[in-house]
Structures are given as structure tokens and as C-alpha cells.
FILOMAR-805225 format. One record per residue (C-alpha): residue in one letter; x, y negated, z negated; chain; residue number from 0. Coordinates in pm, whole numbers, padded with zeros to 5 digits. Each point is the difference from the previous one (the first is absolute). Layout:
residues N
A, X, Y, Z, A, NUM $
...
END
This chain:
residues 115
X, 01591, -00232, 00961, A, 0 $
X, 00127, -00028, -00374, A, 1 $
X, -00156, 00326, -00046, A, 2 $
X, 00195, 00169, 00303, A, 3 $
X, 00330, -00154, -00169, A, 4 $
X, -00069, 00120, -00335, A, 5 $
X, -00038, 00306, 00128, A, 6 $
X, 00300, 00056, 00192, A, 7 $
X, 00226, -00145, -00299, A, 8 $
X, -00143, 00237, -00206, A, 9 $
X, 00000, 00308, 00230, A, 10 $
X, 00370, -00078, 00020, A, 11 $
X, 00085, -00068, -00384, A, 12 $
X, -00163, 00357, -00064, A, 13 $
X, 00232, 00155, 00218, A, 14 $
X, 00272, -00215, -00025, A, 15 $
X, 00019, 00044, -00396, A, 16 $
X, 00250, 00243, 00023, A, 17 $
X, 00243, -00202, 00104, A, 18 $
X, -00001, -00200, -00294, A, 19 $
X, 00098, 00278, -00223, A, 20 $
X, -00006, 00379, -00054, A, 21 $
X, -00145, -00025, -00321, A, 22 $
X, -00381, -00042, -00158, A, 23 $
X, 00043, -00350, 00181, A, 24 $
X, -00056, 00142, 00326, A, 25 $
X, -00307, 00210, -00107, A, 26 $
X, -00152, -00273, -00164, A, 27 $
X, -00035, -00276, 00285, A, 28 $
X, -00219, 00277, 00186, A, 29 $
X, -00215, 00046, -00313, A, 30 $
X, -00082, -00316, -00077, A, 31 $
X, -00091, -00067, 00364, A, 32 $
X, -00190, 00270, -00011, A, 33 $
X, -00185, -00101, -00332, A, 34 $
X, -00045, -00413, 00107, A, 35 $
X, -00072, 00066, 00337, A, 36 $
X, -00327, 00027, 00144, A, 37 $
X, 00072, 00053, 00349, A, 38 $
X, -00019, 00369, 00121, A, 39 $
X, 00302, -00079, 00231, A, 40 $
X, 00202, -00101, -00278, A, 41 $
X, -00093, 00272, -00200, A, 42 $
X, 00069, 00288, 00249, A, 43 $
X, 00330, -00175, 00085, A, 44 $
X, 00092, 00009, -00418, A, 45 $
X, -00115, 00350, -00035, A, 46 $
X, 00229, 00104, 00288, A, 47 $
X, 00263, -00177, -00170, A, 48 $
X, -00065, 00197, -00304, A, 49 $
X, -00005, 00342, 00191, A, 50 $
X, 00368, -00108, 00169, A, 51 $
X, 00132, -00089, -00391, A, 52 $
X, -00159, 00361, -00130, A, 53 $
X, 00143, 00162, 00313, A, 54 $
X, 00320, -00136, -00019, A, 55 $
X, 00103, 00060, -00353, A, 56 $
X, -00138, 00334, 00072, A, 57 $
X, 00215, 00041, 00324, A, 58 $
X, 00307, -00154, -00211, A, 59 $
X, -00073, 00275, -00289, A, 60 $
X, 00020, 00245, 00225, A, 61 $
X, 00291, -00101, 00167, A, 62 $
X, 00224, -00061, -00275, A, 63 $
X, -00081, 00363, -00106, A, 64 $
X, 00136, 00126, 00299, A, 65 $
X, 00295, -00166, -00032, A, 66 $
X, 00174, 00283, -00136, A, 67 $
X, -00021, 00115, 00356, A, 68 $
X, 00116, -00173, 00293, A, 69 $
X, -00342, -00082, 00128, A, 70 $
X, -00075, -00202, -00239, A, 71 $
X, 00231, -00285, 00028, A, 72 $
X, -00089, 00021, 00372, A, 73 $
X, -00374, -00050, -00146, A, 74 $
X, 00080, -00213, -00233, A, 75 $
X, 00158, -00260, 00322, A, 76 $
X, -00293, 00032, 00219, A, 77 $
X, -00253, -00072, -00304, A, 78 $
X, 00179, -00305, -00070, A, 79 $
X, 00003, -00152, 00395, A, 80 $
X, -00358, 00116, 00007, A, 81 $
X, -00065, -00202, -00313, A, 82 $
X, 00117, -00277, 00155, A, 83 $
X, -00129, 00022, 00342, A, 84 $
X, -00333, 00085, -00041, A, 85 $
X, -00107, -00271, -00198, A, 86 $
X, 00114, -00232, 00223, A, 87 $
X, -00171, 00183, 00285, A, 88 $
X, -00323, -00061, -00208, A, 89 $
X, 00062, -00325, -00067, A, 90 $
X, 00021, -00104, 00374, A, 91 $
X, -00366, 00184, 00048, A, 92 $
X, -00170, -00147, -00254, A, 93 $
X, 00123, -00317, 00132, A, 94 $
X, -00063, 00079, 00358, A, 95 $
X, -00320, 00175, -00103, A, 96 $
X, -00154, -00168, -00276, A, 97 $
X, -00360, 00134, 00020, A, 98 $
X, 00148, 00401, 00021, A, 99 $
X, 00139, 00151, -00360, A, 100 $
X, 00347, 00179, 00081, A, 101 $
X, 00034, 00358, -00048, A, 102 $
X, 00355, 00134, -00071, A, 103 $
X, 00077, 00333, 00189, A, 104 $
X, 00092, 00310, -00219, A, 105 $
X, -00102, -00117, -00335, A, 106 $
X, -00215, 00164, -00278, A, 107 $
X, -00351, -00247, -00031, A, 108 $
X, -00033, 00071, -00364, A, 109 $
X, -00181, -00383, -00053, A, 110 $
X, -00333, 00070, 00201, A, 111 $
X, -00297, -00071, -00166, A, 112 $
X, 00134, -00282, -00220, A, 113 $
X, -00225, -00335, 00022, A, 114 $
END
């Protein structure tokens, strides 16, 4: 049973890291999970987190270059809800669902094959 806990606290720190700051902070909780961790749960849940960071920061990039144009403040608003609402989505999964990793819909998976 400590194992199941472990796993869901975790799960939800790697996903949840973002809320604690937009900075290297944020990508760093998922990394070290993913480096201490030897559950493959865990691990799929922190590289999932990583893929959300990379895609987000990607996603804001883009954004704030289309700013010029009107479309990109109107990007710029969804990305942040989105930011916060899908992490909280995976949060309650991996909660609910401790033995499945959470996959984030329309994301790059750039962190595959990383042990």
C-alpha cells in the first residue's frame, strides 16, 4: 500500500510542478523524479510532465510571436487556461488511476526513450 501512495504523490508532483513556478523549478521536480524513481509509473508520469513543460514554452513562443497579430493574444489566453487546466485534469487521473501513466492530448513526446 505505501508503494501505491508513493506513487500517486509522485505522479501528481510531476505534473503538478508547474504550478509552483514557470521557471527551471518546474522542470526540475519532473527530472529528478524521473532520475530517483524506479517505478515505471512514476517515470512515464515525469516524462509526460516534461513533454507538457517543452510543449508549453514552445506553444507560449509561438504565441507571443503572433502577437503582432490579433490571433495571438487570443492564443496567447487559451494557452494560459490550458496551462492551468490540464494539469489539474492529470492530477485527478493519476490520483484516480494510480497504476495508468497520464497522457496529455496534443502535445509533442520529445522525452521517449529516457530511463
Amino acid at each position: 500500500m505505501e508503494d501505491l501512495t508513493q506513487r500517486k504523490i509522485l505522479s501528481a508532483l510531476s505534473h503538478g510542478a508547474i504550478f509552483f513556478s514557470s521557471t527551471i523549478v518546474s522542470i526540475g521536480i519532473p527530472i529528478a523524479i524521473l532520475l530517483i524513481s524506479k517505478d515505471t509509473v512514476v517515470k512515464e508520469n515525469a516524462k509526460e510532465a516534461l513533454n507538457f513543460h517543452v510543449t508549453f514554452y514552445i506553444y507560449l513562443f509561438i504565441s507571443i510571436l503572433l502577437c503582432i497579430v490579433v490571433i495571438g493574444y487570443l492564443l496567447l489566453i487559451v494557452l494560459i487556461i490550458a496551462s492551468f487546466i490540464m494539469p489539474i485534469i492529470a492530477i485527478a487521473k493519476v490520483l484516480s488511476q494510480p497504476n495508468m501513466p497520464y497522457r496529455y492530448p496534443s502535445i509533442f513526446h520529445f522525452f521517449i526513450n529516457i530511463n
